[in-house]
C-alpha positions as CSV (number, residue, x, y, z in Angstrom):
1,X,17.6,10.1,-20.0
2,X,18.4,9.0,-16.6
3,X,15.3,7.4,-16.2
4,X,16.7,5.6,-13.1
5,X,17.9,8.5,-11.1
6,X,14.3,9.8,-12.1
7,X,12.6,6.6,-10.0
8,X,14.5,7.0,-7.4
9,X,13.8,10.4,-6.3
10,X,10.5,9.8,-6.8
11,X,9.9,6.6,-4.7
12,X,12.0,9.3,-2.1
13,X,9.5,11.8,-2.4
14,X,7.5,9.2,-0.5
15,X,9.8,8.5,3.1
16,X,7.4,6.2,4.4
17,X,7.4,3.9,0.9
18,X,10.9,4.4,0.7
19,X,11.9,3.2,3.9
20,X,9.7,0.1,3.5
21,X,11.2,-1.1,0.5
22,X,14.8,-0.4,2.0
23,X,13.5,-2.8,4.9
24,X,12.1,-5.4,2.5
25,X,15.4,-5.4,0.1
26,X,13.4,-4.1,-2.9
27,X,14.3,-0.4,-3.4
28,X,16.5,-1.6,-6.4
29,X,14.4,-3.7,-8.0
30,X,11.5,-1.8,-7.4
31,X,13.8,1.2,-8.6
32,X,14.3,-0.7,-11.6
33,X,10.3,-1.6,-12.4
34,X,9.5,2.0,-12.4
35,X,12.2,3.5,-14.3
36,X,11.4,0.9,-17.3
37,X,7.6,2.4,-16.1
38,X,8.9,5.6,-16.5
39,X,10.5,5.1,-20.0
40,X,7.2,3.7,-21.5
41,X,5.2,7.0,-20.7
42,X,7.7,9.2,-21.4
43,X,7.7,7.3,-25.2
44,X,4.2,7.3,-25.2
45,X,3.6,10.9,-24.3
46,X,6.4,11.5,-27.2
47,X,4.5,9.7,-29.8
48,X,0.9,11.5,-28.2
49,X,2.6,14.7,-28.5
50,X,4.4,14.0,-32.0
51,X,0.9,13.3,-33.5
52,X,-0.5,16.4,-31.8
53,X,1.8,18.9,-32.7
54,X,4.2,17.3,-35.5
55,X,5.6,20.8,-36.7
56,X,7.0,21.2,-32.3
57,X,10.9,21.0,-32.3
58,X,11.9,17.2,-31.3
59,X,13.9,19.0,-27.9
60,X,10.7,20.9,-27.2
61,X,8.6,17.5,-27.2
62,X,11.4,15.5,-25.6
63,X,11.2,17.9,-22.4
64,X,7.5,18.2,-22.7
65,X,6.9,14.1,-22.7
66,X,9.2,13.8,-19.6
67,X,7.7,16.3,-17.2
68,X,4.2,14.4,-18.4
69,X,6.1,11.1,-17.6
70,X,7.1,12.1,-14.5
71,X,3.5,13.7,-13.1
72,X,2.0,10.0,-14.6
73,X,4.6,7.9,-12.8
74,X,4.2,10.2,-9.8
75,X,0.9,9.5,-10.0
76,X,1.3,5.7,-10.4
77,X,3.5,5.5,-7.2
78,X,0.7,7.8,-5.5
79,X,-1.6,5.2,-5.9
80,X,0.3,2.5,-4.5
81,X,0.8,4.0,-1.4
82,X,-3.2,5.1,-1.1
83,X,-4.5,3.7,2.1
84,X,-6.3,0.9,-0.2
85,X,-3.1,-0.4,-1.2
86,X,-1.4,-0.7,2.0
87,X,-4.5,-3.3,3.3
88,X,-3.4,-5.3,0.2
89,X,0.5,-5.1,1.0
């Protein structure tokens, strides 16, 4: 998995969060913090899945943990950038 490439274009999808980690010197490790994020739900969503549905194919649960992985982390970097987080920041 590239887990890191992953992060990336996700902290992207978000120009404004982007650019203010470029400014602040933290896109990489910041980068970094969420593709290790990233890797922890996709494994968990494996293992939720696994239990669930233990006769799936191990590609077909792979694929299926990593789009979930990606909406949660999507979803975790969402909520950093809600309008209460940026008061905080």
């Amino acid at each position: 998995m590239h887990y890191k490439t992953i992060a990336l274009e996700l902290l992207q999808e978000n120009p404004a969060l982007h650019e203010r980690l470029k400014a602040s010197r933290t896109l990489l490790t910041t980068m970094e913090r969420r593709a290790l994020e990233l890797k922890g739900f996709h494994e968990a969503r494996m293992e939720q899945l696994l239990q669930a549905r233990p006769q799936s194919a191990t590609e077909q649960i792979t694929s299926e943990a990593l789009e979930l992985a990606i909406e949660d982390l999507r979803a975790s970097i969402a909520s950093e950038c809600s309008p209460n987080a940026n008061e905080t920041a």
